[in-house]
TIMI-2910 file (N, C-alpha, C, CB; in pm, 1 decimal, decimal comma, always signed):
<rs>
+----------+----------+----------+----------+----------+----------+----------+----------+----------+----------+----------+----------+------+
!      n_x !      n_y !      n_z !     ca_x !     ca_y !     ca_z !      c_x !      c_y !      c_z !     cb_x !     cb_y !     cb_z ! resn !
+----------+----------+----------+----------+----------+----------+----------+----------+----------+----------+----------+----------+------+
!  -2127,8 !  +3814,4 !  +5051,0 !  -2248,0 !  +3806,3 !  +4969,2 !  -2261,8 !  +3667,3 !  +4906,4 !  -2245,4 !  +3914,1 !  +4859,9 !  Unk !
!  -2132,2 !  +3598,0 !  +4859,8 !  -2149,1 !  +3486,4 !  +4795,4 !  -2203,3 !  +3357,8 !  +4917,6 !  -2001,6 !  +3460,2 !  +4715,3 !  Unk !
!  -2117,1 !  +3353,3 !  +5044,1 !  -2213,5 !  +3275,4 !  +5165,1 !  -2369,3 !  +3302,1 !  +5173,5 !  -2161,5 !  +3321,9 !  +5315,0 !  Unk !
!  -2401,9 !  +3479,6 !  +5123,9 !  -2576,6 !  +3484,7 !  +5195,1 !  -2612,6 !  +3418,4 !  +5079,7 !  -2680,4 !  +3655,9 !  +5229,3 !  Unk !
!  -2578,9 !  +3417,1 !  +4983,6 !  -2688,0 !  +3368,6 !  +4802,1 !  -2689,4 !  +3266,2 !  +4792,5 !  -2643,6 !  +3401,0 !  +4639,4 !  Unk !
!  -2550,5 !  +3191,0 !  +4919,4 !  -2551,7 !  +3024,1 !  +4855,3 !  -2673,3 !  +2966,8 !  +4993,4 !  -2330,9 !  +2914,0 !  +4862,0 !  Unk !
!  -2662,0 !  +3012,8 !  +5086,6 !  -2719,7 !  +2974,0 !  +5205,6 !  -2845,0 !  +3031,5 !  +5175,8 !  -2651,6 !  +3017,8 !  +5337,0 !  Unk !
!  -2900,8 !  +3139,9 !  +5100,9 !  -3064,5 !  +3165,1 !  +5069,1 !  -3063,7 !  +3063,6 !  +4966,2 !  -3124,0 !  +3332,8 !  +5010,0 !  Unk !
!  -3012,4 !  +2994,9 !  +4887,6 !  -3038,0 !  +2924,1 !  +4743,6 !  -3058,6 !  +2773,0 !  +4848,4 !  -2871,3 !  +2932,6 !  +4591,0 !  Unk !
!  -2979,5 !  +2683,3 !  +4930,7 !  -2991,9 !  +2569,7 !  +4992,7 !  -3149,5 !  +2597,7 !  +5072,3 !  -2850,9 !  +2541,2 !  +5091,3 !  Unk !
!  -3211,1 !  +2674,8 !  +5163,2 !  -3297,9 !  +2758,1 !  +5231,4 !  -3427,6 !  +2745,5 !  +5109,6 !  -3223,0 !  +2925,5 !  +5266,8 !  Unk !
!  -3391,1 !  +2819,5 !  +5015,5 !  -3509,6 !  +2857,3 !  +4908,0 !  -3558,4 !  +2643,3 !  +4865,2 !  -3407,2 !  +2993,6 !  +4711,7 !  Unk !
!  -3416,6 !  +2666,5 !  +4773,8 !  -3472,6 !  +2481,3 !  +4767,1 !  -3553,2 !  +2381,8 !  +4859,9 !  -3356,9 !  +2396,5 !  +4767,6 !  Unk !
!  -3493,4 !  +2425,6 !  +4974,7 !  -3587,6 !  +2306,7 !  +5072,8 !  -3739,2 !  +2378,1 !  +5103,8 !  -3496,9 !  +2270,2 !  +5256,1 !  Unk !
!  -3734,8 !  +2489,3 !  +5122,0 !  -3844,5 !  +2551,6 !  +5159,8 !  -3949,6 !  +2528,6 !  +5072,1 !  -3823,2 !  +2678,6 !  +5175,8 !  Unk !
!  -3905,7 !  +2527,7 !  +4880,0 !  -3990,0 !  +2492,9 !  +4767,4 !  -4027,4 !  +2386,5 !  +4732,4 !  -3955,0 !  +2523,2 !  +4677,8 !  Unk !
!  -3941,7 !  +2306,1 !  +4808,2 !  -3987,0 !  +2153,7 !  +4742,2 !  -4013,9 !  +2060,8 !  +4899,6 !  -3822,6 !  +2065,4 !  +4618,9 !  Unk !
!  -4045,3 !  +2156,1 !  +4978,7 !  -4096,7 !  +2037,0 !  +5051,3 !  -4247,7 !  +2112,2 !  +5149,0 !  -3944,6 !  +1963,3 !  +5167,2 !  Unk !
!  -4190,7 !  +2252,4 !  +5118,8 !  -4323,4 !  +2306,3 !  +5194,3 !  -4406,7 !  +2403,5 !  +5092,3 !  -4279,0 !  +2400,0 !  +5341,3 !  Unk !
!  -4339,4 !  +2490,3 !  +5062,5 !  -4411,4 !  +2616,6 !  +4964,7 !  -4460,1 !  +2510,4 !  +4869,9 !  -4295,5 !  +2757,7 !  +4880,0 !  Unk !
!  -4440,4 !  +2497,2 !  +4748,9 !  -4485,2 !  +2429,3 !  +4678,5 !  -4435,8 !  +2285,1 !  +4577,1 !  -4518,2 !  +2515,4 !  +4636,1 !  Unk !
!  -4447,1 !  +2204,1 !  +4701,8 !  -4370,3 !  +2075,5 !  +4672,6 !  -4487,3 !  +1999,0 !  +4540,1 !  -4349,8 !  +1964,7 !  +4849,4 !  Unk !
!  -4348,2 !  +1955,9 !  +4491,2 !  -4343,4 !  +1888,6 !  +4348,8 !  -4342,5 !  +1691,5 !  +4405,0 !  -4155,7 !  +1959,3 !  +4242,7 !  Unk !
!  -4418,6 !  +1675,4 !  +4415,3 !  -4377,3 !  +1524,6 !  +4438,2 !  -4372,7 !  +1442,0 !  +4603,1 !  -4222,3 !  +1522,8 !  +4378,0 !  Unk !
!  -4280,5 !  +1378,1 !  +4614,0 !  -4265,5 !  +1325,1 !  +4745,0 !  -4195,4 !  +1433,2 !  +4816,9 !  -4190,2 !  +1189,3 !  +4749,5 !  Unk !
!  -4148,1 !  +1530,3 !  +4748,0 !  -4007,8 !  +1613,6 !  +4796,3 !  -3852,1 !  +1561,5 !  +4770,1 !  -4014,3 !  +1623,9 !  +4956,1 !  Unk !
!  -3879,1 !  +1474,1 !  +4666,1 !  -3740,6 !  +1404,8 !  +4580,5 !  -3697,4 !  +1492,2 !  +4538,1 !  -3745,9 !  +1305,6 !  +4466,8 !  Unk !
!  -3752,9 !  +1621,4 !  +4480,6 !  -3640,4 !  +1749,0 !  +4438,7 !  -3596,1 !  +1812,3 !  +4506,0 !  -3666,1 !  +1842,3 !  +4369,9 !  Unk !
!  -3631,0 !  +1759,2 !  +4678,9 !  -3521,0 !  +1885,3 !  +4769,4 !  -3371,1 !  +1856,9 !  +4739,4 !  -3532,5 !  +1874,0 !  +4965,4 !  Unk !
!  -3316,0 !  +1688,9 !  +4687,2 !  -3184,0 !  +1673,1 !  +4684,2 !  -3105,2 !  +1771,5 !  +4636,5 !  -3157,7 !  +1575,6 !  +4625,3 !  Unk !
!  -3192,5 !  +1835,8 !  +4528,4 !  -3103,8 !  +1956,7 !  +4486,2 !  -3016,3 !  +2053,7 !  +4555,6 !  -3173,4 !  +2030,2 !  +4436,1 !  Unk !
!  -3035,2 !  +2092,4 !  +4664,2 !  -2926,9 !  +2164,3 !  +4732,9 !  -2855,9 !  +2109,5 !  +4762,0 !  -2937,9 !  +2224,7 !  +4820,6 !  Unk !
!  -2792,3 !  +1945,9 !  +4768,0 !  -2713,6 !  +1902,1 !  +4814,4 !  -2562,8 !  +1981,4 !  +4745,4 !  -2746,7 !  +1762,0 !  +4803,1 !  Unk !
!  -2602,4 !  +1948,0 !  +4612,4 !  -2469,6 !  +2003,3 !  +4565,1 !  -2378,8 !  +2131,8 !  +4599,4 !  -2489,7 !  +2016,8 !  +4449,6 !  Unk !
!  -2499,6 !  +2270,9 !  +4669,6 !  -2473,8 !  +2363,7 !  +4704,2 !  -2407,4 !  +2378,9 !  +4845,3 !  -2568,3 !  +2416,0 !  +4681,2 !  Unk !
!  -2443,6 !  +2249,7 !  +4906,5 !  -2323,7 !  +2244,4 !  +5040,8 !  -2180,8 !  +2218,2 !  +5000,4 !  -2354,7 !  +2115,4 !  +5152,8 !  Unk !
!  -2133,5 !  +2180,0 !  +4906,8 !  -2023,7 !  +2176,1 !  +4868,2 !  -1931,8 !  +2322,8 !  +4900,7 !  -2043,1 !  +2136,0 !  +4732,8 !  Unk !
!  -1966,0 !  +2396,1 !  +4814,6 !  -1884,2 !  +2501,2 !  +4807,1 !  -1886,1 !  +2618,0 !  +4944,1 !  -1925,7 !  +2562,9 !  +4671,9 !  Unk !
!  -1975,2 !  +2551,5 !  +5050,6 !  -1962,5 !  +2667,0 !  +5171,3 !  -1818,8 !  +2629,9 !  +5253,5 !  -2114,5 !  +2657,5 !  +5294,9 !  Unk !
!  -1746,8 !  +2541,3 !  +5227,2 !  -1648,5 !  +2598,2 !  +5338,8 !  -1544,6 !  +2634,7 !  +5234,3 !  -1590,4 !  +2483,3 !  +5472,1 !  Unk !
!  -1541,1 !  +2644,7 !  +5118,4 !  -1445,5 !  +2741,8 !  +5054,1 !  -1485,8 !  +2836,3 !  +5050,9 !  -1402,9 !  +2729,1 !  +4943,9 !  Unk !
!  -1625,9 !  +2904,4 !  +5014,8 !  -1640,8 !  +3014,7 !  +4992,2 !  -1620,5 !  +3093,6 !  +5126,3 !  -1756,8 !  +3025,9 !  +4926,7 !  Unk !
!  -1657,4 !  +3009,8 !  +5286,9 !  -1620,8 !  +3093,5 !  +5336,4 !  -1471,1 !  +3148,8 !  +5425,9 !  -1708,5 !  +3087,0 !  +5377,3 !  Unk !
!  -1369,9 !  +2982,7 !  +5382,7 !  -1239,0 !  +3038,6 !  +5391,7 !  -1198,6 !  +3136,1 !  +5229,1 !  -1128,5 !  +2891,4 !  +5423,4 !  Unk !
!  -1261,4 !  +3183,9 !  +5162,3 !  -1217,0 !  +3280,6 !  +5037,7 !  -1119,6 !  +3196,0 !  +4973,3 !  -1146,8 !  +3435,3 !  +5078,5 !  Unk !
!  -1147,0 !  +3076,1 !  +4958,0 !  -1058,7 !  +2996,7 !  +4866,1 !  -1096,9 !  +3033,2 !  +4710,4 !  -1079,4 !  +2831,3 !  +4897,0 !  Unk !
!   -967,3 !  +3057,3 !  +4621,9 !  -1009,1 !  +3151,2 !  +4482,5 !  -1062,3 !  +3007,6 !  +4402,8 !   -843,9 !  +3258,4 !  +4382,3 !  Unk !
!   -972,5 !  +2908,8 !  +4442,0 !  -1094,0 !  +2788,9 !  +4345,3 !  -1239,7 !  +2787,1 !  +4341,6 !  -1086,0 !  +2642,3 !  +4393,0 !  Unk !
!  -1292,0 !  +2722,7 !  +4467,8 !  -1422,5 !  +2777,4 !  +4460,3 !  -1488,0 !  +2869,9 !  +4435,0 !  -1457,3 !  +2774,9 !  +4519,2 !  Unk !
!  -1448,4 !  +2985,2 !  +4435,6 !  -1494,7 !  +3122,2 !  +4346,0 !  -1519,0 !  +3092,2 !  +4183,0 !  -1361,9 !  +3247,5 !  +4355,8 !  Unk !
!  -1357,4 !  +3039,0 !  +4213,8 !  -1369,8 !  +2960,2 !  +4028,4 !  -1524,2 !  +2947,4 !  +4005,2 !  -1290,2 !  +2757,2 !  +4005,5 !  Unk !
!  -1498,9 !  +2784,0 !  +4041,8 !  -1574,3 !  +2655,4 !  +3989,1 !  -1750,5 !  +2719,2 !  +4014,0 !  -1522,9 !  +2482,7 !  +4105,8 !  Unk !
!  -1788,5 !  +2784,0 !  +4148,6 !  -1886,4 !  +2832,4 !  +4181,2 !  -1968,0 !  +2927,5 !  +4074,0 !  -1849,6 !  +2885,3 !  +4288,9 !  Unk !
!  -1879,6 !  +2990,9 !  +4051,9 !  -1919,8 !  +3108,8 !  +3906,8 !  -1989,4 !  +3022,1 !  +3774,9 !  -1740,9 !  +3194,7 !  +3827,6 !  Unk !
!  -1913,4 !  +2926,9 !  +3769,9 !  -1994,7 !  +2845,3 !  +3644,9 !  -2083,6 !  +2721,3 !  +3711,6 !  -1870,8 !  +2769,7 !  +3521,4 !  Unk !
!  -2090,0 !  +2693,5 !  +3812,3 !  -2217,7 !  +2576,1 !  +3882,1 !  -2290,9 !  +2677,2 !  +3912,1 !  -2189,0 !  +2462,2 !  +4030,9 !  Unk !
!  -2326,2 !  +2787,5 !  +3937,1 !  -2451,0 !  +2873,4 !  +3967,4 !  -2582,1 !  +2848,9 !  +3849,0 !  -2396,0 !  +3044,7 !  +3965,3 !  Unk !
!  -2508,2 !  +2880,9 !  +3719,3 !  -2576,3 !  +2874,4 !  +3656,8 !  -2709,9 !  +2778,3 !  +3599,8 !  -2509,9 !  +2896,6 !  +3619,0 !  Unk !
!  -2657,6 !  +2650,6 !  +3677,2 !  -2739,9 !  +2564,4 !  +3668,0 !  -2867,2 !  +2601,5 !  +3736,3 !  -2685,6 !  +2455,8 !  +3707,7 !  Unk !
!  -2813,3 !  +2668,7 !  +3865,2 !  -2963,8 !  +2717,3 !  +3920,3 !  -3019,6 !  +2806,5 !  +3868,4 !  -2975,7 !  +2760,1 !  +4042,2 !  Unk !
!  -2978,4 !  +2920,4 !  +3808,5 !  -3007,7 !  +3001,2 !  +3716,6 !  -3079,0 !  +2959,4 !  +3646,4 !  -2930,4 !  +3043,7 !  +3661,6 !  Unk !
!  -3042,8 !  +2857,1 !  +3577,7 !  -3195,4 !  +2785,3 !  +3425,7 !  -3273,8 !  +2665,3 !  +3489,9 !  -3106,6 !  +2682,9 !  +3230,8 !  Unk !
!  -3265,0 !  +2666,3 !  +3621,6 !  -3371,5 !  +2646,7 !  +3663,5 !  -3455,5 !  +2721,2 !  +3694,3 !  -3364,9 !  +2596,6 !  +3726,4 !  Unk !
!  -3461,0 !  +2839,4 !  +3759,6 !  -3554,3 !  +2916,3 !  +3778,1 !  -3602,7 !  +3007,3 !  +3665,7 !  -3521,1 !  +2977,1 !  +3877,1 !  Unk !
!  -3532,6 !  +3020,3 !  +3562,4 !  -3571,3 !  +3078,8 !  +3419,7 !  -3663,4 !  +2962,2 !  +3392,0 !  -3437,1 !  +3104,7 !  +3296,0 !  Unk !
!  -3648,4 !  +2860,8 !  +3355,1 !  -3794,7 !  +2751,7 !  +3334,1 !  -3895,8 !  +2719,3 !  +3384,6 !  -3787,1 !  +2651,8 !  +3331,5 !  Unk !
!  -3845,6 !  +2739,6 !  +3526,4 !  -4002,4 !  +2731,3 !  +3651,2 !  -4053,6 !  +2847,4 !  +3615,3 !  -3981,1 !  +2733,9 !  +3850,0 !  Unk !
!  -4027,3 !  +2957,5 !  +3663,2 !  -4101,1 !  +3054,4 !  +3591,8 !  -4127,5 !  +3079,2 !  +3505,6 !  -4090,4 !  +3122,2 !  +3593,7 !  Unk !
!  -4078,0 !  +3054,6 !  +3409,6 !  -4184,7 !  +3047,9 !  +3237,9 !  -4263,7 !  +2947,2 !  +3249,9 !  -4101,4 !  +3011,9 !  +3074,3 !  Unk !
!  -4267,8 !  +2851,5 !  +3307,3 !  -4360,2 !  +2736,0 !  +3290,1 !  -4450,6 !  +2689,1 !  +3452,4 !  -4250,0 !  +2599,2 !  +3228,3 !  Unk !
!  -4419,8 !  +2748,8 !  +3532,9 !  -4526,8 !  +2735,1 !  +3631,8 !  -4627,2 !  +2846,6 !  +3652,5 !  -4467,3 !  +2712,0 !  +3754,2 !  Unk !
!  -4704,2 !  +2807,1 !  +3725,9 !  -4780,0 !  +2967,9 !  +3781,5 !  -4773,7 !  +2938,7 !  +3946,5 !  -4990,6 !  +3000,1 !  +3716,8 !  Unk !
!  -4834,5 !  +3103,5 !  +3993,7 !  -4862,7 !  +3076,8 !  +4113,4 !  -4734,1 !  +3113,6 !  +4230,3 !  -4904,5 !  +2932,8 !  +4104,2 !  Unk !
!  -4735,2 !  +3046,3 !  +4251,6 !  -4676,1 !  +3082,4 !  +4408,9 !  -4516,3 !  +2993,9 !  +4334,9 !  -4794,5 !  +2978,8 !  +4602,4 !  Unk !
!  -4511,5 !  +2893,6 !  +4268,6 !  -4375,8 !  +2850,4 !  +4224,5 !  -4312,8 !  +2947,5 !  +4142,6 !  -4378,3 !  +2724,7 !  +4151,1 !  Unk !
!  -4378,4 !  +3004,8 !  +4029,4 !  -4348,5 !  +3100,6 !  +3961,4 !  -4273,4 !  +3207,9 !  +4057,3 !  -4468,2 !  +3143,4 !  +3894,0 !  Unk !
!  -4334,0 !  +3242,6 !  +4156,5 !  -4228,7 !  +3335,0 !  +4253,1 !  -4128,3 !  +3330,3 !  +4278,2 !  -4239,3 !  +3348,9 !  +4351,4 !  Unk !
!  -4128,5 !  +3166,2 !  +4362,6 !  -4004,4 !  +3152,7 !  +4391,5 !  -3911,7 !  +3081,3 !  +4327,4 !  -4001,0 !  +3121,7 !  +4487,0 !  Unk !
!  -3969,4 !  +3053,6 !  +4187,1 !  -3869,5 !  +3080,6 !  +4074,4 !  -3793,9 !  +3187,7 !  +4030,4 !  -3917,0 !  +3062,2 !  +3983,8 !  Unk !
!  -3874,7 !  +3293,0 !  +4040,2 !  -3776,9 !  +3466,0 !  +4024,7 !  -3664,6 !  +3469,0 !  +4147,2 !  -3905,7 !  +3642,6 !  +4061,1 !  Unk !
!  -3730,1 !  +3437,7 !  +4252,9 !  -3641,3 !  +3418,2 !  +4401,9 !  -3496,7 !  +3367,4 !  +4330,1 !  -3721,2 !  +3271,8 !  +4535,3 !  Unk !
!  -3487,6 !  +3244,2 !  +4300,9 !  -3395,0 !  +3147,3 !  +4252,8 !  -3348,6 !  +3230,9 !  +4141,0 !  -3454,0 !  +2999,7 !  +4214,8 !  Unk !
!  -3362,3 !  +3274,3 !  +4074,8 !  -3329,2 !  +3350,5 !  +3974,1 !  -3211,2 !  +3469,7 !  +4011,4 !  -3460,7 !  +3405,8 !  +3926,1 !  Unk !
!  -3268,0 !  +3581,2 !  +4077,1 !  -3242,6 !  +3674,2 !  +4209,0 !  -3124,9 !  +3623,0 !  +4269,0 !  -3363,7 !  +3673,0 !  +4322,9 !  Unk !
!  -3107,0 !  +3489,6 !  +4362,2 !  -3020,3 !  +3438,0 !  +4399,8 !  -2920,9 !  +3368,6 !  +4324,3 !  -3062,8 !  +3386,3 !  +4467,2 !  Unk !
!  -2894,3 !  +3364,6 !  +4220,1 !  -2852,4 !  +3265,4 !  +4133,0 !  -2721,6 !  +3383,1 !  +4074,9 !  -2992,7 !  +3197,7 !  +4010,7 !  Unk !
!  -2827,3 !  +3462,8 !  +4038,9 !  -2730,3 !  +3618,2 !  +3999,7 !  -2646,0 !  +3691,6 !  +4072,1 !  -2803,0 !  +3726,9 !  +3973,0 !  Unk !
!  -2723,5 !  +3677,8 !  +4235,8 !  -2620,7 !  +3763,5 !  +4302,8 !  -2496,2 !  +3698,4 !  +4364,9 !  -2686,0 !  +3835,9 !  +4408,6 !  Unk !
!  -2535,6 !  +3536,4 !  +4350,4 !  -2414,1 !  +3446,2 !  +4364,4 !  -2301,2 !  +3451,3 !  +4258,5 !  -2461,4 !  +3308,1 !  +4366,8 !  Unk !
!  -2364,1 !  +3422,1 !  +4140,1 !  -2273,9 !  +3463,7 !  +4042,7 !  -2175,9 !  +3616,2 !  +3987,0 !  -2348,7 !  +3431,2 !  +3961,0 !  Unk !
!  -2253,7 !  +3711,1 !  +4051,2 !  -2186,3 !  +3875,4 !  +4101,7 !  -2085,5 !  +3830,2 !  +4188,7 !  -2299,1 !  +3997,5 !  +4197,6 !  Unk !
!  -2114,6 !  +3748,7 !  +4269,9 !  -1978,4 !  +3803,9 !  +4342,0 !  -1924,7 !  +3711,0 !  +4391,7 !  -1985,1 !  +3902,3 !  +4447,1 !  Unk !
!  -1921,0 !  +3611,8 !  +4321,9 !  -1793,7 !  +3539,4 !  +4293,3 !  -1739,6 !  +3565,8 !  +4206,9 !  -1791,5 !  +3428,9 !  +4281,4 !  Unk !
!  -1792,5 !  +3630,6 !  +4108,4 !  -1708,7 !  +3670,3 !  +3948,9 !  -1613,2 !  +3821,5 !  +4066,8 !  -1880,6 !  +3757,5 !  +3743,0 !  Unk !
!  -1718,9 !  +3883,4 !  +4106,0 !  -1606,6 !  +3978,8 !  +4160,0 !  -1479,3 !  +3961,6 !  +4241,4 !  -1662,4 !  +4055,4 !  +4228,6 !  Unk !
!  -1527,7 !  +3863,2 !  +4307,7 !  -1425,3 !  +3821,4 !  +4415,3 !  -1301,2 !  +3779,4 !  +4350,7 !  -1476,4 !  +3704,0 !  +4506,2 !  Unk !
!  -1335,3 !  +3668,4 !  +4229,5 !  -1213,2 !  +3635,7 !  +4199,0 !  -1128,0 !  +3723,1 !  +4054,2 !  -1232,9 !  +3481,9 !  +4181,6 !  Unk !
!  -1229,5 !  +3874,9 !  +4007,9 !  -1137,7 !  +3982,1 !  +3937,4 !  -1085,2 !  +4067,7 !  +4052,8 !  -1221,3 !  +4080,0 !  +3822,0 !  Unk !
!  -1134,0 !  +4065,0 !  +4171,7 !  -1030,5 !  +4147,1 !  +4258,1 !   -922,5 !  +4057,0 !  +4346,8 !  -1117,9 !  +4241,5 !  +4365,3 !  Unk !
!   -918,4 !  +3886,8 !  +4338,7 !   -787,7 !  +3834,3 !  +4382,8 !   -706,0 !  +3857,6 !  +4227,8 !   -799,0 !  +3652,7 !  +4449,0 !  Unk !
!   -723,9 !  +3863,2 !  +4106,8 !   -634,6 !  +3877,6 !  +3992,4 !   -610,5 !  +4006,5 !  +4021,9 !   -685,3 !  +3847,5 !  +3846,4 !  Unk !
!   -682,5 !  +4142,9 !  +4024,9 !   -610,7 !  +4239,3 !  +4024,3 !   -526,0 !  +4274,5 !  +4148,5 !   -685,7 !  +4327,3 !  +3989,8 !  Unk !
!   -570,1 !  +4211,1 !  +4271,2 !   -439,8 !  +4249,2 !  +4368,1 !   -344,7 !  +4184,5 !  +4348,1 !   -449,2 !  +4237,0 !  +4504,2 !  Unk !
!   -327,5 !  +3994,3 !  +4295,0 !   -210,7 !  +3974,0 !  +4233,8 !   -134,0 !  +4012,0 !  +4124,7 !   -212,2 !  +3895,0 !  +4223,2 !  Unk !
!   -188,7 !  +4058,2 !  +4023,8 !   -131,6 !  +4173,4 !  +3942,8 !    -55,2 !  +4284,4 !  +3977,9 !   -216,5 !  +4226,5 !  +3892,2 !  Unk !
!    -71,4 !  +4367,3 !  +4112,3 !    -42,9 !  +4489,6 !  +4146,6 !    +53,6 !  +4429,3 !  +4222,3 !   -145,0 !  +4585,0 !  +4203,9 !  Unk !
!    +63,5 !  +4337,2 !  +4257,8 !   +159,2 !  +4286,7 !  +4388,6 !   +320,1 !  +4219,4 !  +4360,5 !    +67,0 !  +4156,0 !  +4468,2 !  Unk !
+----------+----------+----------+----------+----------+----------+----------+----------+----------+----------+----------+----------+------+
</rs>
């Protein structure tokens, strides 16, 4: 789940800022760059990136809490989108890495 939310969140960004409803030249697609970072840990299940991922989500998170309070229209959407994705990234990486503590606990 944490690969589909990060790969819809890189997907959503480019799609918003360069086609749905681009802001500018499309200078804000850079934003997903940062989100390629964490795909080849998340998808070897490295528990760092679970870490670090759990608290960099959030940034996208208050982004789409502000676009949507403050845009209308068709951005406003896919501000909730970003929102949506932001959360279910942050679900389950938080889960992922309370179920590597509790199997090392039990073990």
């Amino acid at each position: 789940m944490a690969v589909f939310a990060t790969v819809g969140l890189i997907v959503l960004g480019l799609a918003w800022e360069l086609w749905l409803a681009p802001t500018g030249s499309g200078t804000l697609a850079v934003k997903v760059l940062p989100l390629l970072l964490p795909l080849p840990g998340l998808w070897k299940f490295r528990l760092y990136t679970y870490r670090w991922v759990s608290l960099f989500v959030w940034l996208y998170f208050i982004e789409g809490v502000v676009r949507a309070s403050g845009d209308r229209g068709i951005s406003a959407w896919l501000a909730g989108v970003e929102i949506v994705l932001s959360l279910a990234l942050f679900v389950a990486a938080a889960a992922h890495v309370k179920a590597r503590f509790r199997h090392a606990a039990a073990v």
